[in-house]
C-alpha positions as CSV (number, residue, x, y, z in Angstrom):
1,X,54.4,9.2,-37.7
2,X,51.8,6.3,-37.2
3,X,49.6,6.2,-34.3
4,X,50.6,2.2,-32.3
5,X,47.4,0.3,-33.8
6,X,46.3,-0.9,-30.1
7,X,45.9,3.2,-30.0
8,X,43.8,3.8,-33.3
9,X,41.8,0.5,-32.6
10,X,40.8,2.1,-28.5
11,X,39.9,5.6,-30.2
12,X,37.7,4.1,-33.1
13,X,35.8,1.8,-30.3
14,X,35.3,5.4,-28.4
15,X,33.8,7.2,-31.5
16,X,31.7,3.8,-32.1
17,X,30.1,4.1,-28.4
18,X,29.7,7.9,-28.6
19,X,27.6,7.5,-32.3
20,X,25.0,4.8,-30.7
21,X,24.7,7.1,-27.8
22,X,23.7,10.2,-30.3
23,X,21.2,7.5,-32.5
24,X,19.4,7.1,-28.9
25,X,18.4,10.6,-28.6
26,X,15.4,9.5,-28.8
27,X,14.1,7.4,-26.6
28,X,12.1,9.2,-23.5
29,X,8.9,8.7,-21.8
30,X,8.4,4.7,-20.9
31,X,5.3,2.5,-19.5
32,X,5.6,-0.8,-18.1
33,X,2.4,-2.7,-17.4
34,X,1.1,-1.7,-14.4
35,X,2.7,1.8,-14.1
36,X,0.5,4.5,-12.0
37,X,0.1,7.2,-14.6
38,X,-0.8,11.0,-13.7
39,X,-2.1,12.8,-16.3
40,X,-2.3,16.7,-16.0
41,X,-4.1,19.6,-18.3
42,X,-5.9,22.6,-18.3
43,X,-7.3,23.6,-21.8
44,X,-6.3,24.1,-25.0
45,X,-3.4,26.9,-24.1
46,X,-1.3,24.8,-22.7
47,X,0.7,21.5,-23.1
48,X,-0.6,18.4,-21.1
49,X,1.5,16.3,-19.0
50,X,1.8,12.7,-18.8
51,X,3.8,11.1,-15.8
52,X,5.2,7.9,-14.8
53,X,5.0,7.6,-11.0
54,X,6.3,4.4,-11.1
55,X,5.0,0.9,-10.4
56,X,1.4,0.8,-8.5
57,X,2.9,-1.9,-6.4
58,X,5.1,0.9,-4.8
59,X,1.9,2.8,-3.5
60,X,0.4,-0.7,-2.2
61,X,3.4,-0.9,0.0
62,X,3.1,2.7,1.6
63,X,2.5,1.6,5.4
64,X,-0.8,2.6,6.9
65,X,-0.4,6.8,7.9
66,X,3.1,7.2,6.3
67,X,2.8,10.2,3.1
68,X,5.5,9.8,0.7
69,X,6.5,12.6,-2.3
70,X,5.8,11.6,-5.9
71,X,9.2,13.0,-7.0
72,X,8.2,11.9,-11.0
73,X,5.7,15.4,-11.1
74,X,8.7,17.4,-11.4
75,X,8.7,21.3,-10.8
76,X,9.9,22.1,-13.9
77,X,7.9,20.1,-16.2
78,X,5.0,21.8,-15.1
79,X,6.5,25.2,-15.2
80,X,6.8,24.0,-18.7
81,X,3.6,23.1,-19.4
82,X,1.5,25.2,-17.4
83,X,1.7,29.2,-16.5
84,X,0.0,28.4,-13.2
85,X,-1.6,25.7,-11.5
86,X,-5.1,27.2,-11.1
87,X,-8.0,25.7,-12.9
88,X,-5.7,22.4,-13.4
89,X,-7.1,19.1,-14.0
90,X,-5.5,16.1,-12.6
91,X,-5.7,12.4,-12.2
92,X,-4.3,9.2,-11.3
93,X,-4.5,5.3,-12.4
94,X,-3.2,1.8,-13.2
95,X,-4.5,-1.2,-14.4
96,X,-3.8,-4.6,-14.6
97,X,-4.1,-5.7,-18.8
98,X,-1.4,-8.6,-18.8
99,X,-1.3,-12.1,-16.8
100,X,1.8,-12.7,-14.4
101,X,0.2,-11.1,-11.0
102,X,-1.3,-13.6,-8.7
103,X,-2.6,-11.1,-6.4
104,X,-4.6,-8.8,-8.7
105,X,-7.2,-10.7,-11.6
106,X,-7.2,-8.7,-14.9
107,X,-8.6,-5.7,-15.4
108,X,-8.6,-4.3,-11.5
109,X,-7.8,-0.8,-11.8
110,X,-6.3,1.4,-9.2
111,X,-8.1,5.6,-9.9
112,X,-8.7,8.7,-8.2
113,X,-11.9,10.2,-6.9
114,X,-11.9,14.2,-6.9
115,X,-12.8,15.8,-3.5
116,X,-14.3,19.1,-4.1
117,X,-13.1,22.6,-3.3
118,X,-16.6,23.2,-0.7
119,X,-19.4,21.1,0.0
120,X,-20.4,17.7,0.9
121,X,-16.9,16.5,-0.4
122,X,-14.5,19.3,0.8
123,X,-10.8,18.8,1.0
124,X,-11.2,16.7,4.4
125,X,-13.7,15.0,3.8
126,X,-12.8,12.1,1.8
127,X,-15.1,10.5,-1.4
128,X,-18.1,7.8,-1.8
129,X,-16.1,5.2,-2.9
130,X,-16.4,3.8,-6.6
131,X,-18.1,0.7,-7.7
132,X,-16.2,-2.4,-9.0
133,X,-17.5,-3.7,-12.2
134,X,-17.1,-6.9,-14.1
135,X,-14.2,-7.6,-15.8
136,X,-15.3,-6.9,-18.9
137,X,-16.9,-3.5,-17.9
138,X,-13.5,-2.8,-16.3
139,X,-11.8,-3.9,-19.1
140,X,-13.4,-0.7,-20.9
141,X,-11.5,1.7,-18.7
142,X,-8.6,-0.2,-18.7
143,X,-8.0,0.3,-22.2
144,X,-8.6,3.9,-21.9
145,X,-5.9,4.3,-18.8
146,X,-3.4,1.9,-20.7
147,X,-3.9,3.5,-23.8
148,X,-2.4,6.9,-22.2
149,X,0.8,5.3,-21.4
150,X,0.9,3.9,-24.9
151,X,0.2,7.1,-26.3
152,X,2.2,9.2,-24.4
153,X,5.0,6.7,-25.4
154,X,4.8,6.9,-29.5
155,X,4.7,10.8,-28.8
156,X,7.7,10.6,-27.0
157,X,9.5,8.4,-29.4
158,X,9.3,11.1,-32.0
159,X,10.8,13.8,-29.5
160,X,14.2,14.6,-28.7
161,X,14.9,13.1,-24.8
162,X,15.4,16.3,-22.6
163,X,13.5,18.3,-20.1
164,X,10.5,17.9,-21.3
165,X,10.4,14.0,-23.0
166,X,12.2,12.1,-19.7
167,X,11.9,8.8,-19.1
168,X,9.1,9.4,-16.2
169,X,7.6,12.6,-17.9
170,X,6.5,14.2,-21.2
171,X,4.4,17.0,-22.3
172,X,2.3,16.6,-25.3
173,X,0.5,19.7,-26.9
174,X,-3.1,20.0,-26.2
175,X,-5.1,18.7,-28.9
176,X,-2.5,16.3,-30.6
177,X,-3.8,12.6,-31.3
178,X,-1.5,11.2,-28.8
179,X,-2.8,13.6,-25.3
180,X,-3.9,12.7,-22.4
181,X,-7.3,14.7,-22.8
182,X,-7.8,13.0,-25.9
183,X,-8.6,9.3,-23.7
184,X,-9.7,11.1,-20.7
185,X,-12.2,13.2,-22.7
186,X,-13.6,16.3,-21.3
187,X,-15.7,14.8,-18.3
188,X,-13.0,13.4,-17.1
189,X,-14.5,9.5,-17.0
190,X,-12.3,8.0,-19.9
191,X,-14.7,9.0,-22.8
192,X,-17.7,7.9,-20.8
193,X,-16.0,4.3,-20.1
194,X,-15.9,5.0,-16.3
195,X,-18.8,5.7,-14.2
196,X,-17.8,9.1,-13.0
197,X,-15.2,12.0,-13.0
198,X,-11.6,10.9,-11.8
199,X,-10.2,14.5,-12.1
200,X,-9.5,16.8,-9.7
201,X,-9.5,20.4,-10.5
202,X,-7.9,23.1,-8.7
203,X,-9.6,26.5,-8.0
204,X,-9.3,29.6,-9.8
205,X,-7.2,30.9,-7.1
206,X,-5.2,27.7,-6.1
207,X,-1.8,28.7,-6.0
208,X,-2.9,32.1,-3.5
209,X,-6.1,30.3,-1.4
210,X,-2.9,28.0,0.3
211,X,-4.8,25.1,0.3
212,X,-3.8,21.9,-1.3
213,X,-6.2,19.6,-3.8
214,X,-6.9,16.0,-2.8
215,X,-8.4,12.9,-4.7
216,X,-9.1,10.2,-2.6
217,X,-7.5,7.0,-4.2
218,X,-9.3,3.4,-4.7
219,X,-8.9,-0.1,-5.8
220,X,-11.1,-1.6,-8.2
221,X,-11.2,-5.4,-8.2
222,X,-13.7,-7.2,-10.8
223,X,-16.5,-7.9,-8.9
224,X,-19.6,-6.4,-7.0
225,X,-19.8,-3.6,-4.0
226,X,-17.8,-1.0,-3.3
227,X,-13.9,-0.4,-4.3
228,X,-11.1,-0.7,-1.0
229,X,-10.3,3.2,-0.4
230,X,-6.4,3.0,-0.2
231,X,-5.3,6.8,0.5
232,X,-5.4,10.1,-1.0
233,X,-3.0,12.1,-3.4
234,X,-2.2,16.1,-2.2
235,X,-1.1,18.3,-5.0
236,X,0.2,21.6,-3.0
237,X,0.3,25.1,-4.9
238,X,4.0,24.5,-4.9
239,X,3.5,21.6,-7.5
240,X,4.3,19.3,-4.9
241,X,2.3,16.1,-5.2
242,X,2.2,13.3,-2.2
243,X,0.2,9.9,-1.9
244,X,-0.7,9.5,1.9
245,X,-1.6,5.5,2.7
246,X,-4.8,4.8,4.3
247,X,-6.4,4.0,7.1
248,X,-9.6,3.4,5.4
249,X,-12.0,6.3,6.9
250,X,-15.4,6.1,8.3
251,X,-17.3,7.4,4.9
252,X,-20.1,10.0,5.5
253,X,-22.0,10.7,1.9
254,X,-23.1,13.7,1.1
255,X,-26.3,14.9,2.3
256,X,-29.5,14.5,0.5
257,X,-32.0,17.0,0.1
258,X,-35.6,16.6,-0.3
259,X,-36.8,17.8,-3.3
260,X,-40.9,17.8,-3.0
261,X,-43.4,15.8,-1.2
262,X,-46.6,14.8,-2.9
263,X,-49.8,12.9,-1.5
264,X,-52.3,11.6,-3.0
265,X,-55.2,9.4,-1.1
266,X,-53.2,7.4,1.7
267,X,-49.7,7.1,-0.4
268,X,-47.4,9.5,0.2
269,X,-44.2,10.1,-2.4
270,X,-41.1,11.7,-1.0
271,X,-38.4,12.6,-4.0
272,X,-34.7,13.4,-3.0
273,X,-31.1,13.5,-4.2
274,X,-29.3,10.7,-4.1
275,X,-25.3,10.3,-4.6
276,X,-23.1,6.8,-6.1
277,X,-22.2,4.4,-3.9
278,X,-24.8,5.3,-0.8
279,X,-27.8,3.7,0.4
280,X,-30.9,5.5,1.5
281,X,-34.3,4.9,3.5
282,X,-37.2,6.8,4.2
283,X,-37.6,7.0,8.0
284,X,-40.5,9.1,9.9
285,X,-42.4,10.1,12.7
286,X,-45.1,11.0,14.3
287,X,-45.9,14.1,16.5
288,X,-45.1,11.9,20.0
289,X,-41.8,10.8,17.6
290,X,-40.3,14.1,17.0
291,X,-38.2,14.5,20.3
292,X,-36.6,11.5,19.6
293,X,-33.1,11.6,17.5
294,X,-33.6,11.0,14.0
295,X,-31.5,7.7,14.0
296,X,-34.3,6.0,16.2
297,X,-37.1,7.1,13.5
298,X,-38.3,3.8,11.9
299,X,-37.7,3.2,8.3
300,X,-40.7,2.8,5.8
301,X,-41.0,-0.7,4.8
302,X,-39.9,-1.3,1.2
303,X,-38.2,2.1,0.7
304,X,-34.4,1.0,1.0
305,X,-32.5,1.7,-2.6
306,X,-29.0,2.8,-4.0
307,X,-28.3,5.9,-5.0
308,X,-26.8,6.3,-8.7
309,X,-26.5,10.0,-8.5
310,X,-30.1,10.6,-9.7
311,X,-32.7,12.3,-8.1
312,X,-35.5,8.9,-6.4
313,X,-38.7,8.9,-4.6
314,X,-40.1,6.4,-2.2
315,X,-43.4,6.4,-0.9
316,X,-45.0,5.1,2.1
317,X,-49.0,4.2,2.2
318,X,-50.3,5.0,5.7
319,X,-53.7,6.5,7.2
320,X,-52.0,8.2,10.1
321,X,-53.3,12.0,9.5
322,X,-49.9,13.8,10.3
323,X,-46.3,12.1,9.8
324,X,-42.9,13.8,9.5
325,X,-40.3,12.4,6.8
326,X,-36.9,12.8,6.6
327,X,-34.4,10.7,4.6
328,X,-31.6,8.7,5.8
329,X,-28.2,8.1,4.3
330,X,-25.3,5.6,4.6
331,X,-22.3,4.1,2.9
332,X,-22.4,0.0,3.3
C-alpha cells in the first residue's frame, strides 16, 4: 500500500533537517570581536584551555562592588584538561581590532595583572597598574590576544562539538600550533609584545591552602599614563572563577629596597629597586630631622624618576657631614 504523498513528502523534509544537523557537527568554539578570552595551562602534560567569557562590554557594565560568576570556565572542562588546579597559569583579555565602537579607539585592550601568592603584591593587595601605549605599540599585543581566539577557532573547527569543543570553550593539546601558550609564550607577556606578565599562577598547593588567586583587571586606552584599574578576577580551588567590579583602590607599590650607598667627594649615589608604573624620590635627613615622620623628609632636588622595574640610583651633592636617606615611593 502507498504511503499519501503529503506523508512521504513531511518524512523526507524530516530526514533532510536531521542530515544538515549531523554535517554541523562541527562547528564549536566561536570569537566575535571584542570577546574577553581566558586562556588556561600548566605545562606540557596537560591540554590548555581556551574560553569565551563573552563580550568585554558585559564586564564594563558590572556595577561598582557587585561580583558576578564567569559561568563559561566550566567545571568539567577543566577536570578535562587539568588533574588539578595547582601550578595553573591563567589570564584574561580583549581588544578592540575592528571600527564600529565609538567609545573605545582601536587597539585599547582590556588584560589582567597577576597578584602574587606573598609579598608586596599578595592576594589583597591589588597591582601597579599597566602603562597605555600607542596605538601601534598596542596594536602588537592586540594581535597576539586576537590571534588566540582565531586560533582556538580553526582548532575547533576540526573537532567534533561536545564537551570539550563548545561554543564558549575548547581544549587544545599543549604544544599544538593553534594553543594558547603558543601566543602567550612562556613569560606570559604575549611573546614579549606586552610589557609584563599577565598570568596568574596558582601555588603548588592551591586547591588545599583554601585561598583563592586574583589578577587585578585594567583598561588600556592608546595613549600615555597609567591604565583605569576596573576590578579583579577570583579563581577559587573549586574552579570557580568571578570578576568583582571596581571601586578603583588607593594603589600602594611595592616597597623598594636600597641596594648600596656609595660617596665619593660631596656626591652621594643611592641605588634601589624600583617597580612599573611607580614614581620615586630620594628624601633625607639630618640628625635634628630624624624624629620627624619620613613623609615630612624633603626630597633631593632633581632625583624624581619612574620606575621600569630596574634597579636606579640617584644622587644628591651636599657638604653636610652626616645625612640619612631613605627612598620614597608612589603611584601617580
Amino acid at each position: 500500500m502507498k504511503l499519501p504523498p503529503t506523508l512521504f513528502s513531511r518524512n523526507t523534509i524530516l530526514l533532510s533537517l536531521a542530515a544538515g544537523l549531523t554535517g554541523s557537527a562541527y562547528a564549536g568554539f566561536q570569537y566575535n570581536p571584542q570577546d574577553l578570552l581566558i586562556g588556561l595551562r600548566r605545562g606540557s602534560i596537560d591540554s590548555e584551555l581556551v574560553v569565551n567569557a563573552g563580550s568585554v562590554s558585559n564586564y564594563l557594565a558590572v556595577p561598582l562592588g557587585s561580583t558576578i560568576t564567569v559561568s563559561n570556565v566550566a567545571s568539567g572542562q577543566l577536570t578535562a584538561a587539568f588533574a588539578n588546579l595547582n601550578n595553573l597559569y591563567f589570564s584574561a583579555a580583549a581588544v578592540v581590532r575592528t571600527s564600529g565602537n565609538p567609545a573605545y579607539p582601536l587597539q585599547t585592550i582590556w588584560v589582567t595583572s597577576p597578584r602574587s601568592a606573598g609579598g608586596n603584591n599578595a592576594p589583597n593587595t591589588p597591582t601597579p597598574p599597566w602603562l597605555r601605549d600607542s596605538q601601534f605599540g598596542q596594536g602588537v599585543t592586540g594581535g597576539k590576544v586576537e590571534g588566540i581566539g582565531n586560533n582556538a577557532v580553526s582548532y575547533a573547527n576540526g573537532q567534533p562539538t561536545g564537551a570539550n569543543n563548545s561554543s564558549t570553550g575548547v581544549l587544545i593539546p599543549s604544544g599544538n600550533t593553534f594553543a594558547y601558550s603558543t601566543l602567550m609564550g612562556t613569560a606570559g607577556n604575549y611573546q614579549g609584545a606586552f610589557q609584563g606578565n599577565v598570568e596568574v599562577k596558582t601555588t603548588a598547593t592551591f586547591t588545599t591552602d583554601g585561598l583563592p588567586a586574583r589578577a587585578d583587571f585594567y583598561q588600556l586606552i592608546p595613549g600615555g599614563g597609567s591604565g583605569t584599574y576596573l576590578g579583579f578576577f577570583e579563581f577559587r580551588t573549586n574552579g570557580v572563577m568571578t570578576y568583582t567590579a571596581g571601586p578603583a583602590p588607593v594603589l600602594v607599590p611595592p616597597r623598594p629596597t636600597i641596594t648600596s650607598i656609595d660617596r665619593s667627594d660631596t656626591t652621594t649615589t643611592v641605588s634601589f629597586t624600583t617597580s612599573p608604573g611607580a614614581q620615586y624620590s630620594l628624601i633625607y635627613a639630618g640628625n635634628a630631622g630624624l624624629s620627624t615622620p619620613q613623609s615630612a623628609w624633603p626630597v633631593v632636588a632633581g632625583s624624581q624618576m619612574a620606575g621600569d622595574g630596574t634597579e636606579q640610583s640617584a644622587t644628591d651633592d651636599t657638604t653636610d657631614d652626616q645625612r640619612f636617606y631613605s627612598i620614597s615611593a608612589t603611584i601617580p
